[in-house]
Every structure is written in C-alpha cells, then in structure tokens.
C-alpha positions as YAML, in Angstrom:
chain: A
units: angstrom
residues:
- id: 1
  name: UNK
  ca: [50.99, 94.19, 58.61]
- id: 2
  name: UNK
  ca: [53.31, 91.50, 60.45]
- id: 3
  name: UNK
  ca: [50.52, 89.34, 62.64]
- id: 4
  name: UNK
  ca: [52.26, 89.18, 66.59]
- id: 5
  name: UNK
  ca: [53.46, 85.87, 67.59]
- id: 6
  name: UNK
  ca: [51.20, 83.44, 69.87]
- id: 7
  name: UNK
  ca: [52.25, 83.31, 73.30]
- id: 8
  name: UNK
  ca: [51.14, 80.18, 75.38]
- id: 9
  name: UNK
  ca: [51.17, 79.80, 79.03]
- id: 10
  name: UNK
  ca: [51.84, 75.94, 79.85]
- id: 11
  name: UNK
  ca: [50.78, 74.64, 83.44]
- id: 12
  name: UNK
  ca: [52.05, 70.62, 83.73]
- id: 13
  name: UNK
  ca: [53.10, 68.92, 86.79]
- id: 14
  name: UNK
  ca: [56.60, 67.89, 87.93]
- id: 15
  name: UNK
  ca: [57.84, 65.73, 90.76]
- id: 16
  name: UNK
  ca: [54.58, 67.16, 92.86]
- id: 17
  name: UNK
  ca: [55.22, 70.61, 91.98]
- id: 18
  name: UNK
  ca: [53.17, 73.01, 89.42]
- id: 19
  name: UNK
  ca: [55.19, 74.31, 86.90]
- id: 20
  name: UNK
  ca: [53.48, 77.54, 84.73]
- id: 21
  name: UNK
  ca: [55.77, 78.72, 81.72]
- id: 22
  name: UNK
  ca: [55.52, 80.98, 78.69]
- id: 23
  name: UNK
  ca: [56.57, 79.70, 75.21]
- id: 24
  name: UNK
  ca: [56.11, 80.34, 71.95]
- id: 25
  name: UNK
  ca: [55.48, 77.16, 70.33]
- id: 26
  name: UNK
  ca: [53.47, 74.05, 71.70]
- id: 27
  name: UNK
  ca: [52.60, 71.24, 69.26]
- id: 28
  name: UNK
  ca: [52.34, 67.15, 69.90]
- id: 29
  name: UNK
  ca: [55.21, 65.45, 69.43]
- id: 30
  name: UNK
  ca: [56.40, 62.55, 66.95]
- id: 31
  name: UNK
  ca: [57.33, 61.26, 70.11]
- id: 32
  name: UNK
  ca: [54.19, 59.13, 71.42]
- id: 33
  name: UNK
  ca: [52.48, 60.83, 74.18]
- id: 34
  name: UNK
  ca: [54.32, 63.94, 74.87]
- id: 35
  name: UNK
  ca: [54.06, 67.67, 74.06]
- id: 36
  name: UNK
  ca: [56.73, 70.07, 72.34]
- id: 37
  name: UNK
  ca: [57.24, 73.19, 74.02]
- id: 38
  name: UNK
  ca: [60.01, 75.75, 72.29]
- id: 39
  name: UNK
  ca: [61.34, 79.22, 72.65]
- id: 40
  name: UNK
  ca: [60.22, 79.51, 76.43]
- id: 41
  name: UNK
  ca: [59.75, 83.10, 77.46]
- id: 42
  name: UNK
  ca: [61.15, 84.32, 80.68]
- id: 43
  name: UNK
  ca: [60.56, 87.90, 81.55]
- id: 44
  name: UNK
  ca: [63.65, 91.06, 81.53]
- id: 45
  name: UNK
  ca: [65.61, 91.34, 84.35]
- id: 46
  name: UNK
  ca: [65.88, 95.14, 83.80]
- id: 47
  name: UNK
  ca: [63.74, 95.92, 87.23]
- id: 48
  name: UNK
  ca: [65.03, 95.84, 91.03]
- id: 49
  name: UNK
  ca: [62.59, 93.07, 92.17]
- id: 50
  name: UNK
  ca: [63.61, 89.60, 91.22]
- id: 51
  name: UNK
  ca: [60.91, 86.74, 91.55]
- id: 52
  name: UNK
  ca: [63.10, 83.49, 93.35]
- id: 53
  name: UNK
  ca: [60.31, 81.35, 91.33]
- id: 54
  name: UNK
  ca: [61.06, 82.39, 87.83]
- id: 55
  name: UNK
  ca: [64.69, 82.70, 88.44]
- id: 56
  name: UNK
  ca: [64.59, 79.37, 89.83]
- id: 57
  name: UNK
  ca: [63.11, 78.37, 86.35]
- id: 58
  name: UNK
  ca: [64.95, 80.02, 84.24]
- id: 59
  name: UNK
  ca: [68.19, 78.51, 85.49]
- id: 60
  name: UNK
  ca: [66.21, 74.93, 85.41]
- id: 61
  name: UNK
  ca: [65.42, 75.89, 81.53]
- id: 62
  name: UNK
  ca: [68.98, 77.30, 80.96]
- id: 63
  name: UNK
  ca: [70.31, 76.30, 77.37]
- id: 64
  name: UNK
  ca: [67.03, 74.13, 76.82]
- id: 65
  name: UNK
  ca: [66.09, 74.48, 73.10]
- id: 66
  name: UNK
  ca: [62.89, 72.18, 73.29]
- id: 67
  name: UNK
  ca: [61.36, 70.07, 76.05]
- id: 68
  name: UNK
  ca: [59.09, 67.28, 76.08]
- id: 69
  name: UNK
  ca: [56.28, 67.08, 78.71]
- id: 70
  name: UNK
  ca: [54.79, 63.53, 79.09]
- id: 71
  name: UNK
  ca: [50.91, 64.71, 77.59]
- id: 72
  name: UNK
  ca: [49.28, 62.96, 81.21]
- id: 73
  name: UNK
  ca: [51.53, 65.49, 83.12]
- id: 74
  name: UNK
  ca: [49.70, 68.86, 81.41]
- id: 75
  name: UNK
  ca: [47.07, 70.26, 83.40]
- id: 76
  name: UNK
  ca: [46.57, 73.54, 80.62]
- id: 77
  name: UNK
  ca: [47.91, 75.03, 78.08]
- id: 78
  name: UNK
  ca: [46.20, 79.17, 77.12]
- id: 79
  name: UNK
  ca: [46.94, 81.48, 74.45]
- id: 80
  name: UNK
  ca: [47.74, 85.12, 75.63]
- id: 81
  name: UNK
  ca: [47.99, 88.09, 74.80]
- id: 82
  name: UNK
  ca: [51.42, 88.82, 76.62]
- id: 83
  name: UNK
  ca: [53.61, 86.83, 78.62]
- id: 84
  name: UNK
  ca: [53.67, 86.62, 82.87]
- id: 85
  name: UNK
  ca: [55.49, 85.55, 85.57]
- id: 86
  name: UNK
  ca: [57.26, 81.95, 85.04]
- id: 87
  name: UNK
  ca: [56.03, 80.08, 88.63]
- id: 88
  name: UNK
  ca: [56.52, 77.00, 90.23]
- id: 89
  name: UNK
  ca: [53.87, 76.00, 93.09]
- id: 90
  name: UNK
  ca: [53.07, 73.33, 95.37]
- id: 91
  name: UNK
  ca: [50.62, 70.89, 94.14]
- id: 92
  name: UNK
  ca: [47.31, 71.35, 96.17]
- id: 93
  name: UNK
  ca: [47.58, 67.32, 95.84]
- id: 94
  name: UNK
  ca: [43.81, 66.86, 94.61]
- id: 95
  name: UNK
  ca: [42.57, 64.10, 93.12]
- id: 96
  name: UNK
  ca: [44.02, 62.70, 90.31]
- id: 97
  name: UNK
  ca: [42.38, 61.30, 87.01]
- id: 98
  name: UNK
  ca: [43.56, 59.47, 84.22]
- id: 99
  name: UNK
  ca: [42.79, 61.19, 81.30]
- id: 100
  name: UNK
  ca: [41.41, 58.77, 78.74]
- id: 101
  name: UNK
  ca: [44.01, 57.53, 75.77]
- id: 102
  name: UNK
  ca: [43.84, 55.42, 73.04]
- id: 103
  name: UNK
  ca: [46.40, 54.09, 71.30]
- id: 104
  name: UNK
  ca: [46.93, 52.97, 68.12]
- id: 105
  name: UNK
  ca: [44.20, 50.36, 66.90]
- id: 106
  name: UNK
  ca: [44.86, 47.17, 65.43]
- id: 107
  name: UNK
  ca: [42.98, 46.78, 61.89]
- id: 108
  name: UNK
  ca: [41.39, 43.41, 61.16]
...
C-alpha cells in the first residue's frame, strides 16, 4: 500500500506581504539560516473561476525548482491533508519578534 505524499502549507513573509504556499518538501538548508521548499503545489486550472492571488504566485514561482526562505522570515509551516489556495496577503503589520538563534559555539 503506497503511503500518500506530505503536503505542507508554508506561510513566510516577503517585502511586507504574507505569502501561503503548498509544497511537497520543506527541510533546513546546508545553507545557514534558511529553509528548502521544493515541488510547490499550485492548484488545476480546469474550473471557470481563477483566483488573481494564486495566479499571481504561480507566475512569481514559474520555473522555480527550489527556493530558499531566510528561516526569520517563516511565520508557519502545517502538514495537510490536501493542498489549498496559494495566497498572498497584506501583512496586518503586528509586532515583530526576533526569534532567538544561536549560532555555532566556539569550543575551548
């Protein structure tokens, strides 16, 4: 019995705007301080109604085989069950908090 595939939704900010996309594989990166986000999911176009948002996204994401997302930028990342809509929102422009990082300690 073939297990299904994870889906993630990933929220993360960019230039003061929410971004919320669907991938199928999130993982730190060997670069320091970023995430890996691959195979991003983007709904069928097979209906009448087209969402500007995801469209908008989709065409941003166009040819994109992997991006990087600085890790400070990520507000969530879920697993679910099935993909949704790709979005982009304003930020609500709360306040903002550092989360805490270490880096790599020096050994006496």
């Amino acid at each position: 019995m073939k297990q299904p595939k994870a889906i993630y939704r990933v929220s993360f900010i960019n230039q003061d705007k929410v971004y919320e996309v669907y991938c199928e594989q999130v993982y730190q990166s060997d670069l320091y301080g970023f995430i890996e986000i691959e195979e991003l999911i983007f709904g069928e176009r097979s209906q009448l109604l087209v969402d500007p948002g995801e469209e908008r996204l989709k065409k941003e994401f166009s040819g994109v085989k992997r991006s990087f997302i600085p890790m400070h930028s990520i507000t969530r990342i879920d697993e679910v069950e099935q993909e949704g809509v790709a979005k982009i929102s304003e930020s609500k422009g709360g306040p903002v908090i550092a989360f805490p990082a270490s880096g790599p300690s020096k050994r006496p």
